[in-house]
mmCIF entry with sequence, helices, sheets and N, C-alpha, C, O atoms, coordinates in Angstrom:
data_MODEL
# 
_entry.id   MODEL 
# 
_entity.id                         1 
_entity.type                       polymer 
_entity.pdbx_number_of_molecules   1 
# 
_entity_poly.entity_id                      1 
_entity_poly.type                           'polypeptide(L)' 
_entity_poly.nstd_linkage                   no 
_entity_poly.nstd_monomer                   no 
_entity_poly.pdbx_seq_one_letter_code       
;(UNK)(UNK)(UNK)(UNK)(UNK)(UNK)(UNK)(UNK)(UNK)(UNK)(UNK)(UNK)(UNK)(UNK)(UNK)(UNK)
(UNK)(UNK)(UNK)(UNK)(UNK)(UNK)(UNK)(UNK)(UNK)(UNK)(UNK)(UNK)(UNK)(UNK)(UNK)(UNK)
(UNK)(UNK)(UNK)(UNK)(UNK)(UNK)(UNK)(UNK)(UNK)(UNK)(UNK)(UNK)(UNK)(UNK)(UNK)
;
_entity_poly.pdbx_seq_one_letter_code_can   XXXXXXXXXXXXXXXXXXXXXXXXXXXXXXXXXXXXXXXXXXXXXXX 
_entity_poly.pdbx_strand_id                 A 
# 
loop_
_entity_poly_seq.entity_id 
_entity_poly_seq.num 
_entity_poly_seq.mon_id 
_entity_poly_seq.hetero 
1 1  UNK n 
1 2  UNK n 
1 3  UNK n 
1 4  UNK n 
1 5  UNK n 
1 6  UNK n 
1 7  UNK n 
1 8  UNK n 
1 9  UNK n 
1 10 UNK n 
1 11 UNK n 
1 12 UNK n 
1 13 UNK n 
1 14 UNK n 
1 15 UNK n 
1 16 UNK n 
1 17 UNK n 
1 18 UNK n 
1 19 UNK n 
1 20 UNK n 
1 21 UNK n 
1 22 UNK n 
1 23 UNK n 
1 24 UNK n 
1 25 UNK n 
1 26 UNK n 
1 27 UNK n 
1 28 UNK n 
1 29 UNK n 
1 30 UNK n 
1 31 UNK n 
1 32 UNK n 
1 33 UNK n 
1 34 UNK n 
1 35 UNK n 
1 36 UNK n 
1 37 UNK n 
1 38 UNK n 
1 39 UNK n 
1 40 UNK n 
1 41 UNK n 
1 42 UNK n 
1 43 UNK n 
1 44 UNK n 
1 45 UNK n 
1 46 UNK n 
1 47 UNK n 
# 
_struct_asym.id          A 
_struct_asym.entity_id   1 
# 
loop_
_struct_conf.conf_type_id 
_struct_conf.id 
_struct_conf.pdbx_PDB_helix_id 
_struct_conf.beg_label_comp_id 
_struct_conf.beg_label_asym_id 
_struct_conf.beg_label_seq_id 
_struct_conf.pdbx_beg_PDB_ins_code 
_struct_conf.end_label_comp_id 
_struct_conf.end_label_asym_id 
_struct_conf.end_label_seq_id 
_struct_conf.pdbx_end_PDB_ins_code 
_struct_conf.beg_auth_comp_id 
_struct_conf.beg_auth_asym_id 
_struct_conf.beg_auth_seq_id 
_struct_conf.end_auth_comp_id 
_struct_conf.end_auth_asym_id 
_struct_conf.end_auth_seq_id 
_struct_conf.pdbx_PDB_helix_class 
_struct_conf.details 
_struct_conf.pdbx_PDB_helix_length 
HELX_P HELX_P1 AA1 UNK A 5  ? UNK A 26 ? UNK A 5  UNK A 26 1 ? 22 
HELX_P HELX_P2 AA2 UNK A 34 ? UNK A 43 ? UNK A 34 UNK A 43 1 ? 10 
# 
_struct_conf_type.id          HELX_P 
_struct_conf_type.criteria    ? 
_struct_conf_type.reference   ? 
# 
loop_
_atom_site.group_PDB 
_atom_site.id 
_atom_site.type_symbol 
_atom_site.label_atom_id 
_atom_site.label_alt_id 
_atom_site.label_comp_id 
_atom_site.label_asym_id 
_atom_site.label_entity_id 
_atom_site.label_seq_id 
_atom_site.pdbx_PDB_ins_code 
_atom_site.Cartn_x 
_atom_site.Cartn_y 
_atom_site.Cartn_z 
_atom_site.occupancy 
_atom_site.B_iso_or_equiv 
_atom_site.pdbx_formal_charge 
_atom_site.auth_seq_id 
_atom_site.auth_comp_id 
_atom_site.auth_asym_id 
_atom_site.auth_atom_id 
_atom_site.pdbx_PDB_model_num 
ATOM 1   N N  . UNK A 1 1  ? 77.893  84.825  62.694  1.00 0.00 ? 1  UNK A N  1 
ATOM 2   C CA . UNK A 1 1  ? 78.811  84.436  63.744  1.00 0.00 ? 1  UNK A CA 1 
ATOM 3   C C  . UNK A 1 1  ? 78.521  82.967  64.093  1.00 0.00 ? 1  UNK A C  1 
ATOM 4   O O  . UNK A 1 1  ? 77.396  82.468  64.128  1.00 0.00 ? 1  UNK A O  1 
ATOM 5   N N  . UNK A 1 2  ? 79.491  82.444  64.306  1.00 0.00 ? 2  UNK A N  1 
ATOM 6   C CA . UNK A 1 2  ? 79.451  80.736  64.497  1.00 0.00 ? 2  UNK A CA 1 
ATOM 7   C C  . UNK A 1 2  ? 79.277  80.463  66.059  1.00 0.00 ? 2  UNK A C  1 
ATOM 8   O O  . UNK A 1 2  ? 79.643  81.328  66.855  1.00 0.00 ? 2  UNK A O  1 
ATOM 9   N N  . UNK A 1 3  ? 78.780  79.391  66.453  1.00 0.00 ? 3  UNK A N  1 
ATOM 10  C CA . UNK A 1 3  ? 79.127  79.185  67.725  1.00 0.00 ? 3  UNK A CA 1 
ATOM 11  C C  . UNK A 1 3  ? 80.294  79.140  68.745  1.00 0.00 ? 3  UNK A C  1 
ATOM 12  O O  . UNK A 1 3  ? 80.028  79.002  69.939  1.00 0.00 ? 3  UNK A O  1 
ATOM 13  N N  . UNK A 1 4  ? 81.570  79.252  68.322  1.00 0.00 ? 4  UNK A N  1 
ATOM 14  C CA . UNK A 1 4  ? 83.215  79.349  68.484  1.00 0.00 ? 4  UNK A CA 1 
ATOM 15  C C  . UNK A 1 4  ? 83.228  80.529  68.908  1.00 0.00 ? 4  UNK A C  1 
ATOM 16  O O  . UNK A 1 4  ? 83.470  80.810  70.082  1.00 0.00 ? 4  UNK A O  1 
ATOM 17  N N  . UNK A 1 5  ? 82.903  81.587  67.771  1.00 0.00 ? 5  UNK A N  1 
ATOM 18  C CA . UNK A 1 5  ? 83.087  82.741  67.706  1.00 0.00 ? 5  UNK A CA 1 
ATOM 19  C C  . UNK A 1 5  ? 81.984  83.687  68.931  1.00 0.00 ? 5  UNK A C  1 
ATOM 20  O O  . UNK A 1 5  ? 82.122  84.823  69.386  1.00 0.00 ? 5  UNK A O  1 
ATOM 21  N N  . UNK A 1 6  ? 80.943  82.675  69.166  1.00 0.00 ? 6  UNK A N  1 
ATOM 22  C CA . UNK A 1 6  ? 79.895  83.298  70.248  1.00 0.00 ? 6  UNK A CA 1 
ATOM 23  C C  . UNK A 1 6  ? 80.506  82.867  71.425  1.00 0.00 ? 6  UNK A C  1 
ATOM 24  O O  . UNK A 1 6  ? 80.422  83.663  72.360  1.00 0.00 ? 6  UNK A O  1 
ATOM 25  N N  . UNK A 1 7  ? 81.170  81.693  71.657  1.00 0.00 ? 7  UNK A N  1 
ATOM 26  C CA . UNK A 1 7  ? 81.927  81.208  72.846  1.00 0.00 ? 7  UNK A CA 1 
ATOM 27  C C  . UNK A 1 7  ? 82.606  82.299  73.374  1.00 0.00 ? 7  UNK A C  1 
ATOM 28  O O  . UNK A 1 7  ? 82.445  82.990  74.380  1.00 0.00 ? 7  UNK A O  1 
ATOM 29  N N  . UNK A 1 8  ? 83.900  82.284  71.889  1.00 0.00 ? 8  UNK A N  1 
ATOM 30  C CA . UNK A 1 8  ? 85.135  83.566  72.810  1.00 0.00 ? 8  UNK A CA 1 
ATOM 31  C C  . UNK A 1 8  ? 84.130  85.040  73.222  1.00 0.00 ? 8  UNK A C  1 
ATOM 32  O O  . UNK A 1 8  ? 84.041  85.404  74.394  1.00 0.00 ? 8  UNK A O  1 
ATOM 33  N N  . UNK A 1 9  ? 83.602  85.596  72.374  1.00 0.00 ? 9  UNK A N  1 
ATOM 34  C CA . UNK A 1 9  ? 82.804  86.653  72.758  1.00 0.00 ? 9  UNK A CA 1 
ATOM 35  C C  . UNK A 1 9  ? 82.268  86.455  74.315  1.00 0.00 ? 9  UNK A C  1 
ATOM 36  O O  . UNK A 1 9  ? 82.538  87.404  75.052  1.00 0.00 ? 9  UNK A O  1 
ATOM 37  N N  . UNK A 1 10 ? 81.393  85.122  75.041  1.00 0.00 ? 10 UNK A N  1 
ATOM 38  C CA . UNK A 1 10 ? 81.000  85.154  76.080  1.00 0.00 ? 10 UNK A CA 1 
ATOM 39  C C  . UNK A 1 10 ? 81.901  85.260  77.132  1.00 0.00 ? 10 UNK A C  1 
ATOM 40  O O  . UNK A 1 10 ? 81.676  85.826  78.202  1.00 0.00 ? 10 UNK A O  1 
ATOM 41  N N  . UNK A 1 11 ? 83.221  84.544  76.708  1.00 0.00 ? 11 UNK A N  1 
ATOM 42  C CA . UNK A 1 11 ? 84.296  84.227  77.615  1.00 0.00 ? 11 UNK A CA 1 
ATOM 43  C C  . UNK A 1 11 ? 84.571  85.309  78.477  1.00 0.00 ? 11 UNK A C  1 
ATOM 44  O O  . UNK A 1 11 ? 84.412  85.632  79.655  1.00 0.00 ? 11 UNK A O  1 
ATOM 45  N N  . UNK A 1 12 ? 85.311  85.983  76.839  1.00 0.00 ? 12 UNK A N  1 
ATOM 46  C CA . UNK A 1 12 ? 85.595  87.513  77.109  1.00 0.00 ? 12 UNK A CA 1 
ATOM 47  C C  . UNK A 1 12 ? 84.993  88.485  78.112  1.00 0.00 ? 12 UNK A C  1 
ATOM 48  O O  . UNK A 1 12 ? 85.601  89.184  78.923  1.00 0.00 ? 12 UNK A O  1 
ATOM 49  N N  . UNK A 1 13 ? 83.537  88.388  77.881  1.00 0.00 ? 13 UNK A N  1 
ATOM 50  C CA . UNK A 1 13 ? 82.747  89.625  78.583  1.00 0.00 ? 13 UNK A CA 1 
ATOM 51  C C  . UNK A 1 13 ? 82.509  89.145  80.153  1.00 0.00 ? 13 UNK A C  1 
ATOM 52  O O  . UNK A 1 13 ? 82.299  89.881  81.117  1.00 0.00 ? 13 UNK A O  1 
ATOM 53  N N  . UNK A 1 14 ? 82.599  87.746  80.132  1.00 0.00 ? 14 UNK A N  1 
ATOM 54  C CA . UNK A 1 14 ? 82.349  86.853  81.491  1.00 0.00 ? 14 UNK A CA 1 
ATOM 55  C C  . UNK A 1 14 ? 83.582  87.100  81.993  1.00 0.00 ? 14 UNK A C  1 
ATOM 56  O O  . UNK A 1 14 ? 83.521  87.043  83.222  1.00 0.00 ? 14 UNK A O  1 
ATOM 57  N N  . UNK A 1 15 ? 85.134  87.453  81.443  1.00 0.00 ? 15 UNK A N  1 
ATOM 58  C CA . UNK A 1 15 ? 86.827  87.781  82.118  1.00 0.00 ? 15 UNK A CA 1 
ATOM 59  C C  . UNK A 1 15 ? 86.318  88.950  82.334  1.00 0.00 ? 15 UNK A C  1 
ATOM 60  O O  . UNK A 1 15 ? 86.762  89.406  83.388  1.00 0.00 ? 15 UNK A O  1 
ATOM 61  N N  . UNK A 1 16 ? 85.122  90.086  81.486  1.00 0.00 ? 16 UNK A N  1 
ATOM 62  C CA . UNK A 1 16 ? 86.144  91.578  82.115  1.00 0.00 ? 16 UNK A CA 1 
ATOM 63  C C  . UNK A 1 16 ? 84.873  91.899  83.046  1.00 0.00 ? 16 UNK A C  1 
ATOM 64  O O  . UNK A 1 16 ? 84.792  93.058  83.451  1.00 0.00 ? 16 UNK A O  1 
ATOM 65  N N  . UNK A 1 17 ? 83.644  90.782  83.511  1.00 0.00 ? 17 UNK A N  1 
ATOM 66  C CA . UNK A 1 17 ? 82.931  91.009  84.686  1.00 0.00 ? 17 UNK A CA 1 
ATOM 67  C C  . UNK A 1 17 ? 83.637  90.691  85.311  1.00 0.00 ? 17 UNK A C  1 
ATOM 68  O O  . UNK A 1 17 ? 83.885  91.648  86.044  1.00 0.00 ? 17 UNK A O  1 
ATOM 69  N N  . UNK A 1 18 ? 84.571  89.411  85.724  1.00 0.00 ? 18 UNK A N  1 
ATOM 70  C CA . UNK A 1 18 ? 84.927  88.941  87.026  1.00 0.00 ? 18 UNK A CA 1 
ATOM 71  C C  . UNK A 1 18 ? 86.088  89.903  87.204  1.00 0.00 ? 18 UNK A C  1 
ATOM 72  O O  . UNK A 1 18 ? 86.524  89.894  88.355  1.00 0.00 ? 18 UNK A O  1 
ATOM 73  N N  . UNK A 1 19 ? 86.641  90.648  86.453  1.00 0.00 ? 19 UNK A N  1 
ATOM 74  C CA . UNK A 1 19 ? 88.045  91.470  86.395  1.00 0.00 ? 19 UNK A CA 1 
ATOM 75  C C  . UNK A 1 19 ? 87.725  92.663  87.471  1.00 0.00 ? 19 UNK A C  1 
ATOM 76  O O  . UNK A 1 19 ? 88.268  93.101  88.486  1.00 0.00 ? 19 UNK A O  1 
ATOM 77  N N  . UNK A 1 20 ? 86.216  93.034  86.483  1.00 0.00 ? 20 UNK A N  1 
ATOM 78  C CA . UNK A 1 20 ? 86.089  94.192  87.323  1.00 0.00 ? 20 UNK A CA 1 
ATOM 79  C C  . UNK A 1 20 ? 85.343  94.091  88.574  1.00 0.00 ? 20 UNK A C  1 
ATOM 80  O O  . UNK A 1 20 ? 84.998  94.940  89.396  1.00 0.00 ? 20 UNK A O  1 
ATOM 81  N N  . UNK A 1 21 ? 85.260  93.413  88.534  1.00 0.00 ? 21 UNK A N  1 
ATOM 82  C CA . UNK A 1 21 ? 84.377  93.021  90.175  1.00 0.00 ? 21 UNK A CA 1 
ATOM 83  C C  . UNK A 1 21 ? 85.843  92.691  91.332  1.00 0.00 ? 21 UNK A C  1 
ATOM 84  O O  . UNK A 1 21 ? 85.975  93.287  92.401  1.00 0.00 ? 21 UNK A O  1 
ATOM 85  N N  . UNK A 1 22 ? 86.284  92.214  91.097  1.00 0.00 ? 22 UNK A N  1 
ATOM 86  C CA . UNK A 1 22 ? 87.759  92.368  91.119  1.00 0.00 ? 22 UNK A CA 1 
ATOM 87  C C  . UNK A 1 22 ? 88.543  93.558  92.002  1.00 0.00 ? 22 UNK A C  1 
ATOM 88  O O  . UNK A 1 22 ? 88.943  93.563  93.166  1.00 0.00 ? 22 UNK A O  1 
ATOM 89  N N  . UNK A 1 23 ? 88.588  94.603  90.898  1.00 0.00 ? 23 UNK A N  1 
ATOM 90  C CA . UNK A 1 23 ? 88.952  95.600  91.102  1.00 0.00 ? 23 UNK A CA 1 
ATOM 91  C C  . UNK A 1 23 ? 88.031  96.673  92.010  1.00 0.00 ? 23 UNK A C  1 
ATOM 92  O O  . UNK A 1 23 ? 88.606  97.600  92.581  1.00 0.00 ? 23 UNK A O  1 
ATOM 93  N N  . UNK A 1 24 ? 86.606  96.510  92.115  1.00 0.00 ? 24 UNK A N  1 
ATOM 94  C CA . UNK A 1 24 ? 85.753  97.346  92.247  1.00 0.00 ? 24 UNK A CA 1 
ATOM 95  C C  . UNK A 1 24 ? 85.902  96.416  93.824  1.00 0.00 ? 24 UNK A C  1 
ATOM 96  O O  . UNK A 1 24 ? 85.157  97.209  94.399  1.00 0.00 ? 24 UNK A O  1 
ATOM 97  N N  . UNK A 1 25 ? 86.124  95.784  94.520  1.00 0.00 ? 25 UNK A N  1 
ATOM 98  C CA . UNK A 1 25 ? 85.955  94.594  95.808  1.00 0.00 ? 25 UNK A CA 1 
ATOM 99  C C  . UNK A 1 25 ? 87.521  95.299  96.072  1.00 0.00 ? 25 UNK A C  1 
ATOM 100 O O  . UNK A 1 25 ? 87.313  96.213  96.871  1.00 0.00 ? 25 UNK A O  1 
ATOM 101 N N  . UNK A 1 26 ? 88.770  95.264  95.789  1.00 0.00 ? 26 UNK A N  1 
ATOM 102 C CA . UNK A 1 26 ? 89.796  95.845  96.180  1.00 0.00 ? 26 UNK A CA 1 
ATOM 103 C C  . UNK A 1 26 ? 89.955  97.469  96.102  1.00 0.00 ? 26 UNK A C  1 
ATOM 104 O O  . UNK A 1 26 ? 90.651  97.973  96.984  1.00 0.00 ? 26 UNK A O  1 
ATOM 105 N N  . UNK A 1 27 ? 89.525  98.107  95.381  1.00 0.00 ? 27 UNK A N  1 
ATOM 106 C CA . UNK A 1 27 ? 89.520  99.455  95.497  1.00 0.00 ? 27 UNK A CA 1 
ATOM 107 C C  . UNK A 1 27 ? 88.391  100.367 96.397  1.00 0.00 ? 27 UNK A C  1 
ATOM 108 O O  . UNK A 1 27 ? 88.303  101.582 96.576  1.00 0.00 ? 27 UNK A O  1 
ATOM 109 N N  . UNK A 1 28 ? 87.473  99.088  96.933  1.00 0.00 ? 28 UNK A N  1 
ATOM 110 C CA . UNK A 1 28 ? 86.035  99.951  97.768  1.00 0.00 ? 28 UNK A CA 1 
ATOM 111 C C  . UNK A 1 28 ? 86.715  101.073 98.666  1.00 0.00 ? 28 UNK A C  1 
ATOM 112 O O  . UNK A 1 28 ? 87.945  101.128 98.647  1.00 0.00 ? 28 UNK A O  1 
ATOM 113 N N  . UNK A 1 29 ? 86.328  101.562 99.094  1.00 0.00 ? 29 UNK A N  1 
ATOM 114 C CA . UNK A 1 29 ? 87.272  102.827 99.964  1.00 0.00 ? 29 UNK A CA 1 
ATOM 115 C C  . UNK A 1 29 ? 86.343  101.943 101.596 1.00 0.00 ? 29 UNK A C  1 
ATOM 116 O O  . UNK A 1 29 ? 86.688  102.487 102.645 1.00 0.00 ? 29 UNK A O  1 
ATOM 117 N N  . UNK A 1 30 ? 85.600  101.081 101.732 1.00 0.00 ? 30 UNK A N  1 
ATOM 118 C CA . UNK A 1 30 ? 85.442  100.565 102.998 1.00 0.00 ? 30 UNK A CA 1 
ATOM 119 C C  . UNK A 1 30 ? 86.860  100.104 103.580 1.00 0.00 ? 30 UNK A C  1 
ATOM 120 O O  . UNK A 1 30 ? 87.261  100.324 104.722 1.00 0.00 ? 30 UNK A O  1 
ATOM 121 N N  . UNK A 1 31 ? 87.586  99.373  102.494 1.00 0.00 ? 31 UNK A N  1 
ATOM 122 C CA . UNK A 1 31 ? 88.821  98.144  102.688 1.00 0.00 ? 31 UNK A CA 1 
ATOM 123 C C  . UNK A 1 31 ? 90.201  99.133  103.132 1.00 0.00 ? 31 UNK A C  1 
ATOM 124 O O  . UNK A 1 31 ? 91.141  98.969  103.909 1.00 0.00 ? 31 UNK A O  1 
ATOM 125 N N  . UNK A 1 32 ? 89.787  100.203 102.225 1.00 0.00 ? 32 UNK A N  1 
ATOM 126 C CA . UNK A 1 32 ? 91.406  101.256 102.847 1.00 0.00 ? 32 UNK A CA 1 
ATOM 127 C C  . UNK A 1 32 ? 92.105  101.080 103.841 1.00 0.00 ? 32 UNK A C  1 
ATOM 128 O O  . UNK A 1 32 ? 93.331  101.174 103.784 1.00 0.00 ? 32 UNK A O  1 
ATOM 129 N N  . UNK A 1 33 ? 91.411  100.775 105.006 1.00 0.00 ? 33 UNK A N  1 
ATOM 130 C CA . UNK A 1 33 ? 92.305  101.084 106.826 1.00 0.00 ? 33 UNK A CA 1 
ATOM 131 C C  . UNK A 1 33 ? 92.852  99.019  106.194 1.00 0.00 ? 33 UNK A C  1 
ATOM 132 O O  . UNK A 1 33 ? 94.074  98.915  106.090 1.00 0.00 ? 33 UNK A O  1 
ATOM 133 N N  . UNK A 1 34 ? 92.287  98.066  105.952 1.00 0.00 ? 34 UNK A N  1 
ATOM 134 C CA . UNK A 1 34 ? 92.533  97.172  105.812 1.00 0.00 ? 34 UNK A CA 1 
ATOM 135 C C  . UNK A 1 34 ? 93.810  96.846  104.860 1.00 0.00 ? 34 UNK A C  1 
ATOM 136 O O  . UNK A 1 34 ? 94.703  96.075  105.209 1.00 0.00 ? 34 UNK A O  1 
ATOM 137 N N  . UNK A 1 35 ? 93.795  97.242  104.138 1.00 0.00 ? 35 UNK A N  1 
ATOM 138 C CA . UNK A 1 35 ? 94.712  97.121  102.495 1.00 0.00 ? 35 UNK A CA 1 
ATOM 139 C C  . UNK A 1 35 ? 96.107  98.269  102.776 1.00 0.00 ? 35 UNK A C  1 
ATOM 140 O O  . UNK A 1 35 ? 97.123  98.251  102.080 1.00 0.00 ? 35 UNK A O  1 
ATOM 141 N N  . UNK A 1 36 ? 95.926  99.017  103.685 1.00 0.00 ? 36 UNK A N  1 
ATOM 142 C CA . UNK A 1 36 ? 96.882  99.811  104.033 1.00 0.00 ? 36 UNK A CA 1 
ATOM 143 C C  . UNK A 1 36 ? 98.055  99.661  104.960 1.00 0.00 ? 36 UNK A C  1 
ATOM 144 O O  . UNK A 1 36 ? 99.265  99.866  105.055 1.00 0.00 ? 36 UNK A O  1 
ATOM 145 N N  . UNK A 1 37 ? 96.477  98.946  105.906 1.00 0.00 ? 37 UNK A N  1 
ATOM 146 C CA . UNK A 1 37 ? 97.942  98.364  107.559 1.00 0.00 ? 37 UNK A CA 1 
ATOM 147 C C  . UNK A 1 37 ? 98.797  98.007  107.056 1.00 0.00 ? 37 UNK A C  1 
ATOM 148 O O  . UNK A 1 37 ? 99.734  98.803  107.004 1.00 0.00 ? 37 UNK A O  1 
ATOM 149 N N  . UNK A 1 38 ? 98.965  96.800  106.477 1.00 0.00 ? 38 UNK A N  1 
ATOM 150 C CA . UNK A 1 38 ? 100.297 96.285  106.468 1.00 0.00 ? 38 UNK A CA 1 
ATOM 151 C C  . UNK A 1 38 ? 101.640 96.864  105.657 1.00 0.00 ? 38 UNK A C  1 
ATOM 152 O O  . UNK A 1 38 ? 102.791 96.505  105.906 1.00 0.00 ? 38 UNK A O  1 
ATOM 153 N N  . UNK A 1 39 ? 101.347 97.603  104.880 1.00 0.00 ? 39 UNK A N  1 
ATOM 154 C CA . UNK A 1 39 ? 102.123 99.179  104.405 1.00 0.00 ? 39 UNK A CA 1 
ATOM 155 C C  . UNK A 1 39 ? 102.942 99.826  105.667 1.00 0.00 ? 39 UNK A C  1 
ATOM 156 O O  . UNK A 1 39 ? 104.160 99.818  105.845 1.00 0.00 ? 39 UNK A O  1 
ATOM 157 N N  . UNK A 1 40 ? 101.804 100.449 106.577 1.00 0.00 ? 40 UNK A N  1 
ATOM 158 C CA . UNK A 1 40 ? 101.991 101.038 107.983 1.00 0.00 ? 40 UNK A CA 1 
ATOM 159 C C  . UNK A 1 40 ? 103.386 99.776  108.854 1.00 0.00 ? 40 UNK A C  1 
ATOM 160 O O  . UNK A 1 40 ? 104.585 99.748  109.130 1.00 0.00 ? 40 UNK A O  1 
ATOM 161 N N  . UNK A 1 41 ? 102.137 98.933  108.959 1.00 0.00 ? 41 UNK A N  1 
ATOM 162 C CA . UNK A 1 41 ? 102.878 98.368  109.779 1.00 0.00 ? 41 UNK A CA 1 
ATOM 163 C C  . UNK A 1 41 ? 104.608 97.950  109.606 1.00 0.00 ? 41 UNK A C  1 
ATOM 164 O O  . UNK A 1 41 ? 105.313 97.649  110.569 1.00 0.00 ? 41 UNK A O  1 
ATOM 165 N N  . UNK A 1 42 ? 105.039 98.002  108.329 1.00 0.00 ? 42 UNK A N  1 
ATOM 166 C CA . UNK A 1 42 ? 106.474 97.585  107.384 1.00 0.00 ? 42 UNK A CA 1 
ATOM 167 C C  . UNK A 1 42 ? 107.044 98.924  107.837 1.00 0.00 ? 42 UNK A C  1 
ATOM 168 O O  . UNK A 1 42 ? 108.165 98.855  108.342 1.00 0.00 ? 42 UNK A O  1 
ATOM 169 N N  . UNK A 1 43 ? 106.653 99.763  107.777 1.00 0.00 ? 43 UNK A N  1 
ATOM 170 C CA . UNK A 1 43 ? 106.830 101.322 107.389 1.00 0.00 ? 43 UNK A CA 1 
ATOM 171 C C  . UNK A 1 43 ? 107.448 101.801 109.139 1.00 0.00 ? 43 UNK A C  1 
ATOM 172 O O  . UNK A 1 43 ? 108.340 102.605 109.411 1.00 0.00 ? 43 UNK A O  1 
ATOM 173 N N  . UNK A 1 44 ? 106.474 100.856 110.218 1.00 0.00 ? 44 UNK A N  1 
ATOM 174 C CA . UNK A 1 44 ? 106.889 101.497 111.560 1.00 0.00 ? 44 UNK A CA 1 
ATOM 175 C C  . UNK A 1 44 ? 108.459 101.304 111.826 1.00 0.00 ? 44 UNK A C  1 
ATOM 176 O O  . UNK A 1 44 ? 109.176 100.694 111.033 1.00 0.00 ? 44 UNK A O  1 
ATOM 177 N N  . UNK A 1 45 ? 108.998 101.969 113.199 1.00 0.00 ? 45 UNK A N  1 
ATOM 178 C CA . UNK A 1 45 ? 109.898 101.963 113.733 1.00 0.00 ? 45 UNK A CA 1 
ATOM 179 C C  . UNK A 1 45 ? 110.269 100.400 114.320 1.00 0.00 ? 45 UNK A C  1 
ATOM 180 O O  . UNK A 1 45 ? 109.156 99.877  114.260 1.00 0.00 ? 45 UNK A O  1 
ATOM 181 N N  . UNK A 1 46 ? 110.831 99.765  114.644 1.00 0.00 ? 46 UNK A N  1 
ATOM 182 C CA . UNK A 1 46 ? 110.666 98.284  115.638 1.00 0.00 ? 46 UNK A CA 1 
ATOM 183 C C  . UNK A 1 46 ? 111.688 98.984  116.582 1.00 0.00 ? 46 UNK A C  1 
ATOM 184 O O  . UNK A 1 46 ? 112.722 99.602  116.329 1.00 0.00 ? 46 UNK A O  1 
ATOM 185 N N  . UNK A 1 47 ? 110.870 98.596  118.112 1.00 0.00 ? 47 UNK A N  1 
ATOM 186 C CA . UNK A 1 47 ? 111.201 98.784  119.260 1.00 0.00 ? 47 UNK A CA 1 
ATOM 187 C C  . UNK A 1 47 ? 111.930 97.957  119.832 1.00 0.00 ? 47 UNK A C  1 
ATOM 188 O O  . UNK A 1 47 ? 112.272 98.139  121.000 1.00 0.00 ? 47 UNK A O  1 
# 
């Protein structure tokens, strides 16, 4: 393997850490009441 070829390989594995860190930071079940309100809030009646 050439150095090119060790590059894209690092790239790669360095995109699907930050991807999943990512996903794992938006899906925490702490963030739920957060990531939801504004769902709710679209969703209410206006008075």
């Amino acid at each position: 393997m050439n150095i090119s070829g060790l590059a894209y390989l690092l790239f790669t594995v360095l995109l699907a850490i930050i991807s999943g860190g990512i996903i794992a930071y938006y899906y925490n079940p702490k963030r739920k009441q957060k990531i939801e309100e504004p769902k709710h809030r679209m969703l209410d009646d206006d008075k």
